[in-house]
Every structure is written in C-alpha cells, then in structure tokens.
Short mmCIF file of the C-alpha atoms (twelve columns), coordinates in Angstrom:
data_MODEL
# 
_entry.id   MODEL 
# 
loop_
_atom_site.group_PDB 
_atom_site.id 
_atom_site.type_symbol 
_atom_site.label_atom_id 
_atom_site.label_alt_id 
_atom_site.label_comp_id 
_atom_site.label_asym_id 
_atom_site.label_seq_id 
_atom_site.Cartn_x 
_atom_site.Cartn_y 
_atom_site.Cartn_z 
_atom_site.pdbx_PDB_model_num 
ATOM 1   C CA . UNK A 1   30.866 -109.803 -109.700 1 
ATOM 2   C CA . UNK A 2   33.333 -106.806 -110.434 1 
ATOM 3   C CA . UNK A 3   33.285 -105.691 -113.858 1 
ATOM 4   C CA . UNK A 4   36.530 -105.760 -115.629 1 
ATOM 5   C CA . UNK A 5   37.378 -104.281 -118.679 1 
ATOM 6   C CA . UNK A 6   40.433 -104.649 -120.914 1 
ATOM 7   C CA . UNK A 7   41.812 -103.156 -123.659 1 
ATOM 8   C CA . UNK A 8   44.320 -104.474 -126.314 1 
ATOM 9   C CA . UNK A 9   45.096 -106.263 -129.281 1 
ATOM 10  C CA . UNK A 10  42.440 -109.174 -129.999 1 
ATOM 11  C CA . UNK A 11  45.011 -111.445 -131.133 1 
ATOM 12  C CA . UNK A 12  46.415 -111.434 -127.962 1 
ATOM 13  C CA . UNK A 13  43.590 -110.650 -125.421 1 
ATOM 14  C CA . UNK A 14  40.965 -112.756 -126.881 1 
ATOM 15  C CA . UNK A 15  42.918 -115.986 -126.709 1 
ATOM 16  C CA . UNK A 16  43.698 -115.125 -122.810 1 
ATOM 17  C CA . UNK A 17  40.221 -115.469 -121.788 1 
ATOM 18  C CA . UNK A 18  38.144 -118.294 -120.268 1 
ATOM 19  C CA . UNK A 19  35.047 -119.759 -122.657 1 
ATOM 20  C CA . UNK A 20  31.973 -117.982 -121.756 1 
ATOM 21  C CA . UNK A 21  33.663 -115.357 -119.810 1 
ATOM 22  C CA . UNK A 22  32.646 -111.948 -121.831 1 
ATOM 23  C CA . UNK A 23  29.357 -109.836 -121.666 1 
ATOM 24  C CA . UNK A 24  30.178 -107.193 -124.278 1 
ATOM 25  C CA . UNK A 25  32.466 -106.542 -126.724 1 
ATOM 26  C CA . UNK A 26  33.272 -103.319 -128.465 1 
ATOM 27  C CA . UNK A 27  35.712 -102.641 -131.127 1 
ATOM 28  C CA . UNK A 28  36.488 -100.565 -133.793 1 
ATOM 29  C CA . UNK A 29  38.674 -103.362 -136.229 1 
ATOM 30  C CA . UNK A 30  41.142 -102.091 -139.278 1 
ATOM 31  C CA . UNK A 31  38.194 -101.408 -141.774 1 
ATOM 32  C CA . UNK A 32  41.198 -102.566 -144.663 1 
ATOM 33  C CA . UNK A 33  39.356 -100.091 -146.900 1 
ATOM 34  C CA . UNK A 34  42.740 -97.264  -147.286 1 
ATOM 35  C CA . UNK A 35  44.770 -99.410  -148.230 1 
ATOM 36  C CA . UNK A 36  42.948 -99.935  -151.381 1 
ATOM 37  C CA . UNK A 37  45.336 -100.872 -154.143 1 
ATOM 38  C CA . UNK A 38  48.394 -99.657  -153.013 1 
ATOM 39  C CA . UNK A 39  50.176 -102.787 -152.111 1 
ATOM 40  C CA . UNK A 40  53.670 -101.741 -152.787 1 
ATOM 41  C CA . UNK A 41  55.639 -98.583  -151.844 1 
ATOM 42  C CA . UNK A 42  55.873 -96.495  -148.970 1 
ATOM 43  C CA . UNK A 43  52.332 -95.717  -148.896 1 
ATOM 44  C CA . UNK A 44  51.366 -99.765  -148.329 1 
ATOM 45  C CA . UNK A 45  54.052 -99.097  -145.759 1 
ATOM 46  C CA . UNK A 46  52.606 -96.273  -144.024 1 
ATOM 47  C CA . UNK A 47  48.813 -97.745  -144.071 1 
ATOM 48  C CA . UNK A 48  49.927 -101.314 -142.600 1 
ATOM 49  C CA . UNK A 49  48.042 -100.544 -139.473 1 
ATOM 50  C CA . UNK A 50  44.824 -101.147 -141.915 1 
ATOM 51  C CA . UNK A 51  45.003 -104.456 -142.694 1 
ATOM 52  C CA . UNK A 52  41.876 -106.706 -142.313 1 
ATOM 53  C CA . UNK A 53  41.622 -109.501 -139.579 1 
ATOM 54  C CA . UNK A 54  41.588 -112.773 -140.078 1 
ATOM 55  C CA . UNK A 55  37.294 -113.480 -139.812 1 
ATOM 56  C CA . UNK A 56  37.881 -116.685 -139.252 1 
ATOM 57  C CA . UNK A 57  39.683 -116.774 -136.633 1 
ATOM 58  C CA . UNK A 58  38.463 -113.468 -134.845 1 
ATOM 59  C CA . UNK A 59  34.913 -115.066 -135.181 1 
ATOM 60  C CA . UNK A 60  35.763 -118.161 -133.792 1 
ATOM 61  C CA . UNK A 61  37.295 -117.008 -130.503 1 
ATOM 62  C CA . UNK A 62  34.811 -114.366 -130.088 1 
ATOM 63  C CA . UNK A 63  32.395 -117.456 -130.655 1 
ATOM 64  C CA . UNK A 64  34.139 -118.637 -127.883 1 
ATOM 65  C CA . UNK A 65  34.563 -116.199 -125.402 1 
ATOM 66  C CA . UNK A 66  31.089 -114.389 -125.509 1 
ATOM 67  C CA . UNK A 67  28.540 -115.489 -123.208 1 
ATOM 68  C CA . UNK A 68  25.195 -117.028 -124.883 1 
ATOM 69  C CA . UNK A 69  23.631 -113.793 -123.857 1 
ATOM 70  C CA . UNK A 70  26.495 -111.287 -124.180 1 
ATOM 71  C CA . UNK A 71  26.943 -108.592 -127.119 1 
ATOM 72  C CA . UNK A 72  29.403 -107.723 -129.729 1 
ATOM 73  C CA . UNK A 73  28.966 -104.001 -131.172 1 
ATOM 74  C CA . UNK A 74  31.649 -103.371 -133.564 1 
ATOM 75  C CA . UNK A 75  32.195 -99.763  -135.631 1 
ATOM 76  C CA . UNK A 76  32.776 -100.312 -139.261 1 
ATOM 77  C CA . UNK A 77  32.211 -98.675  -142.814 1 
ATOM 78  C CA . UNK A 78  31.297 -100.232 -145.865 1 
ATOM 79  C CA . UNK A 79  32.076 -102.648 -147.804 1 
ATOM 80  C CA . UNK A 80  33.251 -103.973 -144.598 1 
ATOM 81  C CA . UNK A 81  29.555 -103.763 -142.473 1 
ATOM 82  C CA . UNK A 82  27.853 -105.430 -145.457 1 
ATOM 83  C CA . UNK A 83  30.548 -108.440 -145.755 1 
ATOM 84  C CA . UNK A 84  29.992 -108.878 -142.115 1 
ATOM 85  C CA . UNK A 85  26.212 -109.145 -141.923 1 
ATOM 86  C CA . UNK A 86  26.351 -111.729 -144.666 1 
ATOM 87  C CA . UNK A 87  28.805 -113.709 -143.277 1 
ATOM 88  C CA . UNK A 88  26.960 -116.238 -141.134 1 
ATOM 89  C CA . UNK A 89  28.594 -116.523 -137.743 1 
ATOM 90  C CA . UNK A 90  27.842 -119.609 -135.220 1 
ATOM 91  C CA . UNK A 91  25.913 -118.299 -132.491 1 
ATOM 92  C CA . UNK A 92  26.386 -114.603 -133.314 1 
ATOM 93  C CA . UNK A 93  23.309 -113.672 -135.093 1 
ATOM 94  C CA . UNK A 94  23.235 -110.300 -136.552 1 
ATOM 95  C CA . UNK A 95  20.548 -108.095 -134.780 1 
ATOM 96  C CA . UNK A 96  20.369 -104.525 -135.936 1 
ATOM 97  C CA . UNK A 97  22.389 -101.776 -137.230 1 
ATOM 98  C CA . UNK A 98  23.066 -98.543  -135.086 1 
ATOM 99  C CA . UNK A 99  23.324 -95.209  -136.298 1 
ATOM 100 C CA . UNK A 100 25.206 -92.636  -135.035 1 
ATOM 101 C CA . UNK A 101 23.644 -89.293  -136.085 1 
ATOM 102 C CA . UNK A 102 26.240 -86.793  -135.922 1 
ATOM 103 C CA . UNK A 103 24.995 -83.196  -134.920 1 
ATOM 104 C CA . UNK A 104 28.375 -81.469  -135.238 1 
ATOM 105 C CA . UNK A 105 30.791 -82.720  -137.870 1 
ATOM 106 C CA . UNK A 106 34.165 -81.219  -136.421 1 
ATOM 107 C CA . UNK A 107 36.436 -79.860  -139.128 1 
ATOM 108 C CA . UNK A 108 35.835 -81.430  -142.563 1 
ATOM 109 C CA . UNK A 109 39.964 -82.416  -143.146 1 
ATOM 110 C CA . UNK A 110 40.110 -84.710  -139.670 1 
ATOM 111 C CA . UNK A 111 36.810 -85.767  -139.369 1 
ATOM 112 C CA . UNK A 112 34.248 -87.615  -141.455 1 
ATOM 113 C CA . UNK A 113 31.933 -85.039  -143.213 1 
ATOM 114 C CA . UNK A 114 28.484 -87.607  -143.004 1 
ATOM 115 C CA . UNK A 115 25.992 -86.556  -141.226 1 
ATOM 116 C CA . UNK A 116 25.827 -89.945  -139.461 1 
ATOM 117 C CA . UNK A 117 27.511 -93.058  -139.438 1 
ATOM 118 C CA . UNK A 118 26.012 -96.296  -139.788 1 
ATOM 119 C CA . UNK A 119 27.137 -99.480  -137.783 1 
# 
C-alpha cells in the first residue's frame, strides 16, 4: 500500500473517495467565529472565507469515507470544539482533546497570544 495524501476542498474531495478508503484525516475547518455579527457590508464580504460547514453533511461523508479504525483530528477554537464534542456523530466517537502548548508565541499582532491551544 502507497500512502497517498490529498489536499483540497472537502466538498469536493470527500465525495471523490471510495467508502472505507481513509486512515486519517486532518483539517483545520472555517471556525465561523469572525464573522460574528457582521452579516452585511464589506466586512461580511471580506470574512466569507469563514463561514461554517454544513455538519451534516461533512459528518456524514466523513462517516463514510473513514475506515472503522481510521482518525479524524481537526484544529478548532471555541464555541466551535465544544458544539462538536456534543454533537453525537455515527461511528465517530469523540476520544480526547490535544493541546498544543506553545513555547514561543511569534509576534502578538499575527499570531495567537495563548500560551497553548486546545483541540
């Protein structure tokens, strides 16, 4: 077996793929948390690359595609991480959070200022 790895929209890649076919996944989704209330305007504009997934349908092909074994790690923020541990999913049990301690911030305007992130 030759691993393969891809890299691309889920909309479009996930649907592409056999049943079964998929040992890991890992993605960093649209959090939809900047967006906050700013439907309207050029700002809504700007931040349309933020936009939530549909759950459903994400969760169903990933359902689908995942292999009884395989692994989904996915990087997220709250209230995102929280709304997807207590969403049940069909055979994707949630197993543990991961945190990634951060020993060197970067500069404070670009990067995030925590001293870890939690996922």
């Amino acid at each position: 077996m030759t691993p393969q790895l891809f890299h691309g929209d889920c909309h479009q890649l996930l649907t592409t793929l056999p049943p079964d076919s998929v040992d890991l996944v890992l993605t960093d989704p649209p959090y939809g948390i900047m967006k906050c209330n700013s439907e309207t305007g050029w700002y809504a504009e700007k931040l349309r690359w933020d936009e939530r997934l549909d759950q459903t349908k994400i969760w169903a092909e990933l359902n689908r595609v995942v292999r009884p074994k395989g692994m989904i790690l996915l990087f997220s923020k709250e209230p995102l991480t929280s709304q997807l541990i207590q969403t049940p999913h069909t055979n994707l049990p949630f197993s543990y959070r991961l945190i990634w301690v951060k020993n060197h911030f970067g500069h404070p305007p670009f990067l995030s200022p925590n001293a870890g992130e939690f996922f």
